[in-house]
Structures are given as structure tokens and as C-alpha cells.
Residue frames as a rotation matrix with the C-alpha (Angstrom) as fourth column:
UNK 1
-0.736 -0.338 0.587 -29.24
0.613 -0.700 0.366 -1.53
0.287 0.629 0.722 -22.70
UNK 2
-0.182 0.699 -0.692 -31.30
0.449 -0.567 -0.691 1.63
-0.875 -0.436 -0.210 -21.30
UNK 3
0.476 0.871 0.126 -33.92
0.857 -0.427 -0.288 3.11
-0.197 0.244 -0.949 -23.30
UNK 4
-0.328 -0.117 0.938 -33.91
0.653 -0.745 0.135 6.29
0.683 0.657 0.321 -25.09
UNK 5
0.302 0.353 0.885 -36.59
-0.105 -0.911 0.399 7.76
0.947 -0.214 -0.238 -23.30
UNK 6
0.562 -0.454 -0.692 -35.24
0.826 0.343 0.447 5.99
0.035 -0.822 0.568 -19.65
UNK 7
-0.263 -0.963 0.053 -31.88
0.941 -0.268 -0.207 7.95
0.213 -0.005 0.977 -20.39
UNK 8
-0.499 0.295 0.815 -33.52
0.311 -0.816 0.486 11.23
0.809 0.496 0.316 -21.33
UNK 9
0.574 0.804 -0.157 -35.71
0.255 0.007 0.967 10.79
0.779 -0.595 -0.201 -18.00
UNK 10
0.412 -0.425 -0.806 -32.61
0.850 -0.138 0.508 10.30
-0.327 -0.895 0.304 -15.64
UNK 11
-0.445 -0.384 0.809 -30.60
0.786 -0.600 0.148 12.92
0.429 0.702 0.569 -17.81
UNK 12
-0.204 0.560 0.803 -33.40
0.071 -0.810 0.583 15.50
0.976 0.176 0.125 -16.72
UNK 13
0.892 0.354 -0.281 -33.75
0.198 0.253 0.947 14.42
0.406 -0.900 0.156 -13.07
UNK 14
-0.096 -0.964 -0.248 -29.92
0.979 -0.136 0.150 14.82
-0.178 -0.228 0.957 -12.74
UNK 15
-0.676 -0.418 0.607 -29.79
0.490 -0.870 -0.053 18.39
0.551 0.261 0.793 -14.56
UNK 16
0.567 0.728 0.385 -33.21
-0.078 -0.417 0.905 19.65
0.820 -0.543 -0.180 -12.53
UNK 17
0.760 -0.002 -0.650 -30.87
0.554 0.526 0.646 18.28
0.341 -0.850 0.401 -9.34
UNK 18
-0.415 -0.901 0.130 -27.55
0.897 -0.429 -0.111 19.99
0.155 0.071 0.985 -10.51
UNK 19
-0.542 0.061 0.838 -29.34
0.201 -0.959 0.200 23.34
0.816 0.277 0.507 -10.95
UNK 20
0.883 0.470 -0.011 -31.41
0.113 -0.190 0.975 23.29
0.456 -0.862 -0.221 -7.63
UNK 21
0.656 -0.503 -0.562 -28.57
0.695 0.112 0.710 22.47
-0.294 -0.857 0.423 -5.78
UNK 22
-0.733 -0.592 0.335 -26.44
0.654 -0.750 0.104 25.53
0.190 0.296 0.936 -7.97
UNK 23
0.172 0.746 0.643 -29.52
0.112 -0.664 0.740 27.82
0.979 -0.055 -0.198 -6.93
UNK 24
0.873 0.252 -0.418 -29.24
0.392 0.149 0.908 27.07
0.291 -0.956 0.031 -3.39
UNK 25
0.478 -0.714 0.511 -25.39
-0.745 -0.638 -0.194 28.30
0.465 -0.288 -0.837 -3.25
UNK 26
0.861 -0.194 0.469 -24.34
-0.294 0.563 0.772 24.69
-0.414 -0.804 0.428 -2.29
UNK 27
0.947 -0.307 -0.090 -22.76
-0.131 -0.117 -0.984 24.42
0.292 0.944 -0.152 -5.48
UNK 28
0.379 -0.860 0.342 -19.41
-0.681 -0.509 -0.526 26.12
0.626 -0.034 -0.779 -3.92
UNK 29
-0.038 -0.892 0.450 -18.53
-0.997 0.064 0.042 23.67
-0.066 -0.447 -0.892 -1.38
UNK 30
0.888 0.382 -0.255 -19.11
-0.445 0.853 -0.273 20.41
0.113 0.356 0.927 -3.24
UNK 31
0.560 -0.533 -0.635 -17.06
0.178 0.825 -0.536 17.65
0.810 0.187 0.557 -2.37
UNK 32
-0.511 -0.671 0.537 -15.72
-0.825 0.206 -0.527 18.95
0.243 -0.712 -0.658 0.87
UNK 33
0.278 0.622 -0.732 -16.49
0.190 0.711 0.677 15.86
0.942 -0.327 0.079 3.44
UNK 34
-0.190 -0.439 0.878 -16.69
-0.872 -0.335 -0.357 16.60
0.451 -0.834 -0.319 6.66
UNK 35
0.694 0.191 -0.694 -15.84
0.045 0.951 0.307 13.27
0.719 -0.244 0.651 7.91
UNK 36
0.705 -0.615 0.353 -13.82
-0.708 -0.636 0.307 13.46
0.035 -0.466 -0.884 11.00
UNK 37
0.041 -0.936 -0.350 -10.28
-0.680 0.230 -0.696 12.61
0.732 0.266 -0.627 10.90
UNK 38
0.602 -0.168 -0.780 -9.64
0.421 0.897 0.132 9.00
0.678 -0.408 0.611 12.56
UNK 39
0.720 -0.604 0.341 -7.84
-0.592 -0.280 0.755 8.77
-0.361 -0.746 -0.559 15.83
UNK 40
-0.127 -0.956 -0.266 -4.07
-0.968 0.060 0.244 7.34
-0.217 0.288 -0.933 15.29
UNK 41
-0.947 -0.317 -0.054 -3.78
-0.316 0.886 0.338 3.93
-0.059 0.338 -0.939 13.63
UNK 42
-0.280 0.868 0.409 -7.39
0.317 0.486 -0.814 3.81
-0.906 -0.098 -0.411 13.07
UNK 43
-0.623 0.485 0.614 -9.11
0.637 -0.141 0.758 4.07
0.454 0.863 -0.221 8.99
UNK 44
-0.866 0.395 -0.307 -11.53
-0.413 -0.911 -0.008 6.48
-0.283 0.120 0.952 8.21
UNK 45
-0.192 0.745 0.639 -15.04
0.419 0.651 -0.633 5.13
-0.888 0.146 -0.437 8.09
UNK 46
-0.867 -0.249 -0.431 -15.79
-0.078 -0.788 0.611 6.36
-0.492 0.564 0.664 4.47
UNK 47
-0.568 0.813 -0.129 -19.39
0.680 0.552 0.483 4.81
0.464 0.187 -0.866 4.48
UNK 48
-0.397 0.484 -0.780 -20.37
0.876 -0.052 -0.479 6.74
-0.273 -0.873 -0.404 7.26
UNK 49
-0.670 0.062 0.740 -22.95
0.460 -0.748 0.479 9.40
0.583 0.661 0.472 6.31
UNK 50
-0.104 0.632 -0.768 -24.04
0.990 -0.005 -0.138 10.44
-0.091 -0.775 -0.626 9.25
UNK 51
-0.256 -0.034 -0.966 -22.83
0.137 -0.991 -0.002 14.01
-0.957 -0.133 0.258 8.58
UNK 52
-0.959 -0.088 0.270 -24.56
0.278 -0.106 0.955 14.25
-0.055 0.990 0.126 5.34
UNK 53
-0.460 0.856 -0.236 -27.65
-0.645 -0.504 -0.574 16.32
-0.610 -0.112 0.784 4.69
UNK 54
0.041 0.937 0.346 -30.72
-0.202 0.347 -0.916 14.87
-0.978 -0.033 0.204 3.43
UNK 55
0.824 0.149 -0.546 -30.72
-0.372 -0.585 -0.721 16.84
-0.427 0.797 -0.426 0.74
UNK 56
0.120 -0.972 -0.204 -26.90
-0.948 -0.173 0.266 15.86
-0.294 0.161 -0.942 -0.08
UNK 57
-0.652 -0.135 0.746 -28.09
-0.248 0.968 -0.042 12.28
-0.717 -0.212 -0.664 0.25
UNK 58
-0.052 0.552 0.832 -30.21
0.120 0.831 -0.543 12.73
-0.991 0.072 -0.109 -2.17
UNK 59
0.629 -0.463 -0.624 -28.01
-0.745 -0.130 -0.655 14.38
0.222 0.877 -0.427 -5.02
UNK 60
-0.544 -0.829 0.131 -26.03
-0.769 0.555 0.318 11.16
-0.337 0.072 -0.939 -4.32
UNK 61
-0.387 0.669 0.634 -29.04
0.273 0.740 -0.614 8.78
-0.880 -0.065 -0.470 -4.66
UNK 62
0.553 0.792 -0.258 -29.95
0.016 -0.320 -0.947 11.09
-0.833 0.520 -0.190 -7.96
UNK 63
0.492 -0.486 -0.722 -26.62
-0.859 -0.135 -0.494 10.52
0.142 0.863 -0.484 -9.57
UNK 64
0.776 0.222 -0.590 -27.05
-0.361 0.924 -0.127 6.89
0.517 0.312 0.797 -9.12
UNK 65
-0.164 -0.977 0.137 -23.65
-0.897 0.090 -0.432 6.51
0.410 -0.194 -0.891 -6.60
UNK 66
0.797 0.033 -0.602 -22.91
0.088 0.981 0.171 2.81
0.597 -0.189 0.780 -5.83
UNK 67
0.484 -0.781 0.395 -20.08
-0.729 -0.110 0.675 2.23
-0.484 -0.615 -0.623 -3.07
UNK 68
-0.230 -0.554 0.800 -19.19
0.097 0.805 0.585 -0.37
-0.968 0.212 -0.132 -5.86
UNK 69
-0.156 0.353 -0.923 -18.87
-0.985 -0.123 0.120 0.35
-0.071 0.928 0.367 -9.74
UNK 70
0.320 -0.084 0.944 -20.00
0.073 0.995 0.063 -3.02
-0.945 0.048 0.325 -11.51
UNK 71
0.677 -0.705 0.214 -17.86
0.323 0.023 -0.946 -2.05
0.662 0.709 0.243 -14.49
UNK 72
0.491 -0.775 -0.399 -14.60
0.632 0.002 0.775 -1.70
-0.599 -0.632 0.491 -13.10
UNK 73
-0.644 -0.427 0.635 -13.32
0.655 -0.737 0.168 0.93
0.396 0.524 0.754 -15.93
UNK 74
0.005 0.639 0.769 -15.78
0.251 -0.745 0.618 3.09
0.968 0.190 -0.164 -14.28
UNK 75
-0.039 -0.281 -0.959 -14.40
0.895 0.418 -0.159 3.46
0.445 -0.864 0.235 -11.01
UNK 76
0.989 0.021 -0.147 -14.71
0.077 -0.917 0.392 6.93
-0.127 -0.399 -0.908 -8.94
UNK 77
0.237 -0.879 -0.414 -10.80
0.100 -0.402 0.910 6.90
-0.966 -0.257 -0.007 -8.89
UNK 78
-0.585 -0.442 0.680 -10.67
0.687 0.175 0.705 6.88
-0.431 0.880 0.202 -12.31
UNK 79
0.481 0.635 0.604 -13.12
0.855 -0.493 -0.161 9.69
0.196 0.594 -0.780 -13.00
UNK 80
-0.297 0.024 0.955 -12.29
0.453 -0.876 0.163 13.58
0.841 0.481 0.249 -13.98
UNK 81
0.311 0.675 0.669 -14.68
-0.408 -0.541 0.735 14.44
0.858 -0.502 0.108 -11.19
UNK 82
0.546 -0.125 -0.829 -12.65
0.571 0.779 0.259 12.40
0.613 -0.615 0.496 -8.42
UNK 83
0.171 -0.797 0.579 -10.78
-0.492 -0.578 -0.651 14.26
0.854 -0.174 -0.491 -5.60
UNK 84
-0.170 -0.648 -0.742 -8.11
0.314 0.678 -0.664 12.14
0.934 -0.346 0.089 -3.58
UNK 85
0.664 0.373 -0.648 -8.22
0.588 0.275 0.761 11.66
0.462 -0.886 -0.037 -0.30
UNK 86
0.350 -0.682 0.642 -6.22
-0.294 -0.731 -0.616 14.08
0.889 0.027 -0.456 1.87
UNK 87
-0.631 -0.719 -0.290 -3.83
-0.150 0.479 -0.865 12.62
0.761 -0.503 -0.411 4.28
UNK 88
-0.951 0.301 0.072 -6.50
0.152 0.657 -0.739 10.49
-0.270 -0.691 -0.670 6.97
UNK 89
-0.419 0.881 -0.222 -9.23
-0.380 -0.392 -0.838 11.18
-0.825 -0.266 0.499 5.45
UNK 90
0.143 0.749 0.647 -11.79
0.482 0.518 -0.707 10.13
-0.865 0.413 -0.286 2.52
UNK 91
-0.854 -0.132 0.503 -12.00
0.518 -0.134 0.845 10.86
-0.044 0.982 0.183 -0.99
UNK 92
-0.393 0.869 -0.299 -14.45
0.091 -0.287 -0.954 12.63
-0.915 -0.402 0.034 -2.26
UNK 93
-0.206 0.114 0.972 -16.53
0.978 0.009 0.207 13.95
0.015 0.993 -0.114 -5.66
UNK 94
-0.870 -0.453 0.194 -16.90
0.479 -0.686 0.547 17.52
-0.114 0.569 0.814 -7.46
UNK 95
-0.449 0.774 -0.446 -20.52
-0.085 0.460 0.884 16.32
0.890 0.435 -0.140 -7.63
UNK 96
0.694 0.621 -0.363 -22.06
0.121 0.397 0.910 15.81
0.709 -0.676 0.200 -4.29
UNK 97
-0.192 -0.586 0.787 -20.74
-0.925 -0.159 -0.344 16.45
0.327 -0.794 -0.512 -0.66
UNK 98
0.769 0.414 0.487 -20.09
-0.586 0.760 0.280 13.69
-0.255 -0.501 0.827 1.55
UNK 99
-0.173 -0.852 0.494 -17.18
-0.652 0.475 0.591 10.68
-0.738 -0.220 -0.638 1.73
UNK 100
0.741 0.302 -0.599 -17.13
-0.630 0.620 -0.467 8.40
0.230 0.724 0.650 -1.48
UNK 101
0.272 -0.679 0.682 -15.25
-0.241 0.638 0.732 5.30
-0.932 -0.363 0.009 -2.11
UNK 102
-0.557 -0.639 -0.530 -12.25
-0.698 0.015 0.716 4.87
-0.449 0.769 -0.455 -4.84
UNK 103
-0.919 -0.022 0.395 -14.26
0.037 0.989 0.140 2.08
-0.394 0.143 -0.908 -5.71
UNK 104
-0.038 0.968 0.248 -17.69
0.539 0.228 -0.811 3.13
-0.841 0.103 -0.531 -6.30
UNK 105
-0.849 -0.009 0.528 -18.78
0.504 -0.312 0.805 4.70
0.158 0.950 0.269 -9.59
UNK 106
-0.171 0.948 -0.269 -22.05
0.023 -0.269 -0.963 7.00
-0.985 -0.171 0.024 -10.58
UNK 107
0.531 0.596 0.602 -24.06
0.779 -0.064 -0.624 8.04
-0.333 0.800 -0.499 -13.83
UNK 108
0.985 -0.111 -0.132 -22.21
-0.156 -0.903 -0.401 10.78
-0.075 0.416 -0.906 -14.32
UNK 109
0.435 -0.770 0.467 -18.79
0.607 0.634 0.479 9.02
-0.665 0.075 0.743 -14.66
UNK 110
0.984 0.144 -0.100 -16.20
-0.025 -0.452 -0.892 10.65
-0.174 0.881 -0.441 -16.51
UNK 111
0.630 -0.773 0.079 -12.38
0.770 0.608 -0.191 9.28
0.100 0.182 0.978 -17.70
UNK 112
0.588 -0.645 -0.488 -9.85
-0.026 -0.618 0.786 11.26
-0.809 -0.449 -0.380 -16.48
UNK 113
0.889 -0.258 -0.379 -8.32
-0.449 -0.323 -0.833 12.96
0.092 0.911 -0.403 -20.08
UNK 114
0.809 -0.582 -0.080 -5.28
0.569 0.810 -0.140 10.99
0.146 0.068 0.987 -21.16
């Protein structure tokens, strides 16, 4: 069970992150990934984060993403903030540029309204 003041700590580290990165004007193209598109019959690496900025890497590292949720009702495909993959390519999040996986989960997790 996390702490009050724990919560309250990441809580503020997350909203200080959200609002830098809405200052900066990156805001607008959250969640594209610019992973390139496999060649024929080949997956999409969706790990690879080679094309991810620093910075980007570390509004993913500040909203706790896992490439694996260990609650399984918290899955990225199952969150509000999830956007499907588009035909060869990766999923992504609302939240952070950069390829995610249906599988992984973050702190900011949110159930997709019934």
C-alpha cells in the first residue's frame, strides 16, 4: 500500500511533468510514434525507442510505464488514454510519445467508461 505522502510526491512530479511538457508545445503531438512501418511479413519492433527523445523518455519513466502491467485489469489496452495501433504499426498513449505495448500499464491508468 503507498503512502499518503509517497502518492502526493509522485502525483506532483507527474503534474510538474504534464505542464512542462504542455509549456513546451509538445503537448499537441502526443502519442504520435514515429516507429517505422515494418517491411512485409515482418512485426513492428514496439520496444524500440530509438526514435524517442530524451525528454519523451523521461515523461514515460515519470508516469511509471512498465512494458508489463502486474495487475492485469490495468492493462494499456484497457485504458481511456490508449490509442490502437494503426494498420503495421504500434499502439500508442495520449500521454507520452513513443510505441507502447497493449500489455504494459502506467500510474496514470484509466478504465475505458463502460
Amino acid at each position: 500500500m503507498m503512502h499518503r505522502r509517497v502518492w502526493i510526491g509522485k502525483l506532483m512530479s507527474v503534474t510538474g511533468l504534464l505542464a512542462a511538457i504542455a509549456a513546451t508545445g509538445c503537448a499537441g503531438n502526443a502519442g504520435s510514434s514515429k516507429v517505422d512501418k515494418p517491411k512485409s511479413g515482418q512485426s513492428p519492433d514496439c520496444s524500440d525507442l530509438r526514435s524517442v527523445s530524451d525528454t519523451d523518455r523521461k515523461a514515460r519513466e515519470a508516469l511509471g510505464y512498465e512494458t508489463s502491467a502486474t495487475d492485469p485489469e490495468r492493462r494499456c489496452s484497457g485504458c481511456a488514454l490508449y490509442v490502437p495501433p494503426k494498420e503495421g504499426g504500434c499502439a500508442g498513449c495520449m500521454l507520452f510519445k513513443g510505441p507502447i505495448l497493449p500489455e504494459g500499464s502506467c500510474i496514470q491508468f484509466q478504465p475505458r467508461p463502460s
